[in-house]
C-alpha positions as CSV (number, residue, x, y, z in Angstrom):
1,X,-0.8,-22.4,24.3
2,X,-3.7,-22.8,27.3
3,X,-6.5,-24.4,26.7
4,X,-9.0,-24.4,29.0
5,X,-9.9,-27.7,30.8
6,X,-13.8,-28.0,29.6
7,X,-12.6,-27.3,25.9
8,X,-9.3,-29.8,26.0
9,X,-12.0,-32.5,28.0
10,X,-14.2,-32.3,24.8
11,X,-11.2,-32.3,22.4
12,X,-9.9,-35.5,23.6
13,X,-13.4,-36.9,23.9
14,X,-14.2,-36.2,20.2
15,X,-16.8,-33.7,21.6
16,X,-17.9,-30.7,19.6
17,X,-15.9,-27.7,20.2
18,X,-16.6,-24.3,18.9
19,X,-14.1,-21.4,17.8
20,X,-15.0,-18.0,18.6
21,X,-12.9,-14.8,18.1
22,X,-12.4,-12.1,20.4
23,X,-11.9,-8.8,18.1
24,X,-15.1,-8.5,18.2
25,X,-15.6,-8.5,21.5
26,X,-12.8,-5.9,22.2
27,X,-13.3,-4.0,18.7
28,X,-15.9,-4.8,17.5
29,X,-18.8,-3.7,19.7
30,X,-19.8,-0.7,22.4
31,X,-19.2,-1.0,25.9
32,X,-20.7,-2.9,28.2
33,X,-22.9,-4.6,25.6
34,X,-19.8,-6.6,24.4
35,X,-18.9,-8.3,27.2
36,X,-23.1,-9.5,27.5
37,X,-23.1,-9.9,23.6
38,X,-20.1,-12.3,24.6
39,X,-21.9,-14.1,27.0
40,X,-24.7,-14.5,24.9
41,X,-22.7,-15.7,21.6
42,X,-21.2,-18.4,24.0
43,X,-24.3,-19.6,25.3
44,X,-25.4,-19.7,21.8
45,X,-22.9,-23.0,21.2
46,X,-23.8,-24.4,24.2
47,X,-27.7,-24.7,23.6
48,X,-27.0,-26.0,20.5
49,X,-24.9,-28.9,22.1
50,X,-21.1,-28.0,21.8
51,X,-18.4,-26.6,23.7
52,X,-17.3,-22.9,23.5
53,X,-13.6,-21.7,22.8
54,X,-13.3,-18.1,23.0
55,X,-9.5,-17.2,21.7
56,X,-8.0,-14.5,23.0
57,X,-3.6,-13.7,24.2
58,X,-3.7,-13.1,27.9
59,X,-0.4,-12.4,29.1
60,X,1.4,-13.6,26.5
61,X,-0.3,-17.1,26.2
62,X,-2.9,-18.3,23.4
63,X,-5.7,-19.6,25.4
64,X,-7.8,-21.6,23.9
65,X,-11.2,-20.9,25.4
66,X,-11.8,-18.4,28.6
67,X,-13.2,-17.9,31.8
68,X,-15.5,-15.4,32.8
69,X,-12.7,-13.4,34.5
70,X,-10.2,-13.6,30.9
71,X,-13.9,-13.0,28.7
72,X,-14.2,-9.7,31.4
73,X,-10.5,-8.4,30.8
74,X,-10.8,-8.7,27.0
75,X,-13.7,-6.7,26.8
76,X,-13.3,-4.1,29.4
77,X,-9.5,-3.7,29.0
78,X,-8.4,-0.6,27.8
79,X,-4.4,-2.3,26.8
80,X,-6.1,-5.4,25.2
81,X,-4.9,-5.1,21.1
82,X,-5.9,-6.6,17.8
83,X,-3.8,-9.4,16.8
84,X,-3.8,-10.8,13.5
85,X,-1.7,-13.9,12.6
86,X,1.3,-11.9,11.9
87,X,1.6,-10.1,15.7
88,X,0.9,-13.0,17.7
89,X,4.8,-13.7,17.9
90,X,5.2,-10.2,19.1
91,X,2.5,-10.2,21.5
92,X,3.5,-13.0,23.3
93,X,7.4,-12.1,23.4
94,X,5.8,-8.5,25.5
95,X,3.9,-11.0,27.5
96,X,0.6,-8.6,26.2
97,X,-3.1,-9.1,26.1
98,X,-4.3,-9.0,23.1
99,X,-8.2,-10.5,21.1
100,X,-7.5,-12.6,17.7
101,X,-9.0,-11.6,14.8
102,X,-10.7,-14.3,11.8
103,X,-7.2,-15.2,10.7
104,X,-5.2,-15.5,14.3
105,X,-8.4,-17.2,15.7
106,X,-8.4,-19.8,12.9
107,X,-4.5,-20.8,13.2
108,X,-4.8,-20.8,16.5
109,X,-8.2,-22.6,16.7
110,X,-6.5,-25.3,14.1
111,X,-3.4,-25.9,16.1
112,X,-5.7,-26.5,19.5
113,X,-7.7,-29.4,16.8
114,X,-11.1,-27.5,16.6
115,X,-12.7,-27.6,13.3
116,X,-15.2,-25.1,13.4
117,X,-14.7,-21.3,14.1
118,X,-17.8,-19.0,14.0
119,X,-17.6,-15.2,13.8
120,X,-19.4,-12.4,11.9
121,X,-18.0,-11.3,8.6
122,X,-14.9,-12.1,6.9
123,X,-12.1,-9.6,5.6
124,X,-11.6,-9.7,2.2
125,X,-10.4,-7.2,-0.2
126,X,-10.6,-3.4,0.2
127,X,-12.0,-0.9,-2.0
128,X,-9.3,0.6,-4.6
129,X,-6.8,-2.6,-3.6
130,X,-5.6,-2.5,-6.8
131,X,-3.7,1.0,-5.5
132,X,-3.2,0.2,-2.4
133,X,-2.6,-3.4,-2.1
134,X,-5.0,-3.8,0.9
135,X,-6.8,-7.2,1.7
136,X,-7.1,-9.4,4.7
137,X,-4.8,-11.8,6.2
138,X,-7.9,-13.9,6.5
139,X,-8.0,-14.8,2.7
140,X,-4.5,-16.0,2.9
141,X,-4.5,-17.8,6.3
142,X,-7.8,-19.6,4.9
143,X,-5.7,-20.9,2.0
144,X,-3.4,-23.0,4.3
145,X,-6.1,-23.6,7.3
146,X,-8.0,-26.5,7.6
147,X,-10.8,-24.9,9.6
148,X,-14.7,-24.2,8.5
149,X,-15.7,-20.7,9.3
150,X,-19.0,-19.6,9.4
151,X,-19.8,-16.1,8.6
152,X,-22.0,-14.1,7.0
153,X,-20.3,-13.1,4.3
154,X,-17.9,-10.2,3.9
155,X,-18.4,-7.1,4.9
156,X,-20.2,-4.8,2.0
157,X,-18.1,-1.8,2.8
158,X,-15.4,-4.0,0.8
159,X,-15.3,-4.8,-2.7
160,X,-16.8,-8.0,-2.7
161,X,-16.3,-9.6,-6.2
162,X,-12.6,-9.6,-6.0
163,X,-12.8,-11.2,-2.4
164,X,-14.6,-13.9,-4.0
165,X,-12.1,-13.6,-6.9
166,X,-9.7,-14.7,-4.4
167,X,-11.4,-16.7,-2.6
168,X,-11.7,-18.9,-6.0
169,X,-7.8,-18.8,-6.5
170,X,-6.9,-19.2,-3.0
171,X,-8.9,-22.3,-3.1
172,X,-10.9,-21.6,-0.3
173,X,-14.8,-23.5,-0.9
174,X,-17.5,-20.8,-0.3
175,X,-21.0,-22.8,0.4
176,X,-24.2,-20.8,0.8
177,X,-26.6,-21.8,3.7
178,X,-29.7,-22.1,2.5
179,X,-29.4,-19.6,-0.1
180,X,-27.6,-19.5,-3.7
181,X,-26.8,-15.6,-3.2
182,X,-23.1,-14.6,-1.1
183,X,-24.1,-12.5,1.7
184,X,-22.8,-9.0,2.3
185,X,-22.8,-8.9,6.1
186,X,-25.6,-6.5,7.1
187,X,-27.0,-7.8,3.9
188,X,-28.6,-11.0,3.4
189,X,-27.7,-10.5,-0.7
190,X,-24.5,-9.1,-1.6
191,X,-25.8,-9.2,-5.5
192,X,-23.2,-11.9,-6.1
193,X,-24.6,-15.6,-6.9
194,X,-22.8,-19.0,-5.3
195,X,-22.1,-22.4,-6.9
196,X,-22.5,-24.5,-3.7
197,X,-25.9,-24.1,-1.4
198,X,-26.2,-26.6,1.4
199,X,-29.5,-26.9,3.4
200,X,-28.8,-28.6,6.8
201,X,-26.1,-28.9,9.2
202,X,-25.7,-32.9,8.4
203,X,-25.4,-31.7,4.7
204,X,-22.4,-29.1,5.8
205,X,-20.9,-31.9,7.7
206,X,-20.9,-34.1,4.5
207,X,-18.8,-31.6,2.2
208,X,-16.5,-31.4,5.3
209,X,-15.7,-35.3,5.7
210,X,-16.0,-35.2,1.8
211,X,-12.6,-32.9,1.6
212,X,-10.9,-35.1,4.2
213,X,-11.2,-38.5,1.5
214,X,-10.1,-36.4,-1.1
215,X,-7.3,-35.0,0.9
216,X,-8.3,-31.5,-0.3
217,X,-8.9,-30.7,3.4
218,X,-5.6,-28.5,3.7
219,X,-8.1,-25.3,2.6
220,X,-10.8,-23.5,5.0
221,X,-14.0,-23.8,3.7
222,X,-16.5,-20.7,3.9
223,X,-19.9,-21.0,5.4
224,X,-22.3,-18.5,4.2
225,X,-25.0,-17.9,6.6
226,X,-27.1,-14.7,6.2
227,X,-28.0,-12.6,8.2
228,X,-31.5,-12.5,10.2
229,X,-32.2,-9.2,10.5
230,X,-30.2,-7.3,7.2
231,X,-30.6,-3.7,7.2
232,X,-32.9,-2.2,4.3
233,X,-30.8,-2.0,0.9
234,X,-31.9,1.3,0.3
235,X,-30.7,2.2,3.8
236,X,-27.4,0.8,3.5
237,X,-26.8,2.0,-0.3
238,X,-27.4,5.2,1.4
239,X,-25.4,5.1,4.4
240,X,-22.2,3.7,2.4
241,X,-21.8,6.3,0.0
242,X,-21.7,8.5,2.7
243,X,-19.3,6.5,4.8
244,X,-17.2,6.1,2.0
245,X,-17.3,9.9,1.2
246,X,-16.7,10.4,4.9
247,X,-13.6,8.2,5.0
248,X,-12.0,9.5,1.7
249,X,-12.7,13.2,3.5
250,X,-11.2,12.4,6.3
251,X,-8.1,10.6,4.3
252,X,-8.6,7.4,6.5
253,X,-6.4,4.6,4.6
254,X,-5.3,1.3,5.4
255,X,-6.6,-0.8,8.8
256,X,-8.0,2.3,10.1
257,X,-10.8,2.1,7.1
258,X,-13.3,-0.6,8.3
259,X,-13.6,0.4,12.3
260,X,-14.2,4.1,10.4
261,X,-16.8,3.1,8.4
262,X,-18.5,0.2,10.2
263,X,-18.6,3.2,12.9
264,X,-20.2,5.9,10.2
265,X,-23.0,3.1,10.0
266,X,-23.4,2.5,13.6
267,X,-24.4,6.4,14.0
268,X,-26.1,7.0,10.6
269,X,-28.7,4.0,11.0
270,X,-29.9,4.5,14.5
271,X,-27.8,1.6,15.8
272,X,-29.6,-1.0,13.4
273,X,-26.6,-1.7,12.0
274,X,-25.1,-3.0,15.6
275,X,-28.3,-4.9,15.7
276,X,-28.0,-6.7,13.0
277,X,-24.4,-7.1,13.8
278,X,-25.3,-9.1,17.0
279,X,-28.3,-11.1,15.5
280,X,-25.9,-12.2,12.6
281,X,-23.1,-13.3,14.9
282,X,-25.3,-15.2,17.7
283,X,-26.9,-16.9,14.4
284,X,-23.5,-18.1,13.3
285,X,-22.1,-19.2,16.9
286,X,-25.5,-21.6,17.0
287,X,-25.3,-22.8,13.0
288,X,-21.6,-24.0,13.6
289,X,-22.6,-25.5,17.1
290,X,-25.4,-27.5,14.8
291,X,-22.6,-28.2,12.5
292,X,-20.2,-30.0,15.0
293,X,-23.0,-31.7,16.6
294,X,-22.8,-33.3,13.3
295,X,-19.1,-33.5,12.5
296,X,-18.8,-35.4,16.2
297,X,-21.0,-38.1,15.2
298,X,-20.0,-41.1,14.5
299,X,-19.8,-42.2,10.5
């Protein structure tokens, strides 16, 4: 593991670090906007007061934050993979580059010490998982992770009442921000209530120290944050029946269903979905920058 000398500087000065993942940097969004979008999400944490720590594998090393030159190759590279927790091993034995997705970013962020991880939407369980078997590493890796991730949501093209079904039995904490309604990505209402709502960062950072007395701090904690600019409902009702016709059409199955589907979106809506993609993830990177402000200070 590398980690970069402005991020292991804060670390060991109790500084406020910030996790970022780099899927969606290299999946996640259109050339050349990603690499800016990048850029962007970073400076996001820094105005806010904390350190940025992009994860990525760059030749076969976990580095724990990146220059401008590793941020470049991860979005531009055409041989850069998706890693999840499970292919790191492998990926580092080929000595390959590869961007982390939720779960491999939040192992990897917890090992390095950093506390809070910011991205845009969670994995969760898939549509018709009870045939197929299909959810996310993240759920999983969250149940043995002390990390806070801050997210809007899941996406909505999963089936989001048995992600928070798991969620609940996994023992992962799910807190709204400033809303009592669980977010559905590119919606700000997934039509599922929440039993925790915290209103300020300070009040985030209280739950947080609250699970380290209790020593139930061995479980990530979900940190709800809605989106700014959701897409209509009636536009994304719309545009999901068709993407999930599309993909059934097209007999897409397994991890190739989300990048299908959140790309049926991209095309159907005029590209508001990749807007409010990007508005949803630089809100994140600054919330959980406001957030370990507060988890740095002194008690």
């Amino acid at each position: 593991m590398s980690v970069h000398p402005e991020v292991a500087e804060a670390l060991a000065a109790g500084a406020p670090v910030v996790a970022l993942e780099s899927t969606l940097i290299s999946h996640g969004l259109p050339r050349p906007q990603n690499l800016q979008v990048a850029r962007d999400i970073e400076a996001q944490v820094r105005s806010a007061g904390a350190v940025p720590a992009t994860i990525a594998m760059v030749d076969g090393e976990a580095h724990i934050g990146l220059d401008d030159g590793e941020l470049s190759v991860i979005a531009c590279g055409d041989s850069v993979v998706k890693a999840s927790l499970r292919d790191l091993a492998a990926v580092a034995a080929r000595r390959g580059t590869a961007a982390t997705t939720v779960a491999s970013t939040a192992h990897l962020a917890a090992q390095a010490g950093i506390a809070v991880f910011a991205t845009g939407g969670l994995g969760g369980v898939h549509r018709q998982a009870r045939d197929s078997w299909d959810e996310s590493a993240d759920l999983y890796t969250l149940s043995r992770t002390s990390i806070l991730v801050v997210c809007s949501g899941v996406k909505s093209i999963l089936d989001v009442p048995a992600t928070l079904e798991r969620l609940e039995t996994l023992n992962v904490a799910v807190l709204g921000y400033r809303t009592d309604r669980f977010p559905g990505f590119y919606l700000a209402d997934s039509g599922y209530p929440l039993d925790w709502r915290v209103d300020t960062p300070a009040k985030v950072a209280a739950v947080v120290h609250a699970r380290r007395v209790l020593h139930t701090d061995g479980y990530g904690v979900v940190l709800a944050n809605p989106a700014p600019e959701p897409l209509d409902p009636a536009l994304h009702q719309r545009v999901l029946e068709s993407a999930l016709q599309a993909a059934q059409t097209a007999r897409i199955h397994g991890k190739d269903v989300t990048p299908f589907l959140l790309d049926h979106f991209h095309r159907e809506t005029g590209g508001a979905s990749l807007a409010a993609n990007v508005a949803l993830v630089r809100a994140n990177a600054r919330l959980a920058a406001e957030v370990a402000v507060q988890l740095a200070e002194p008690r």
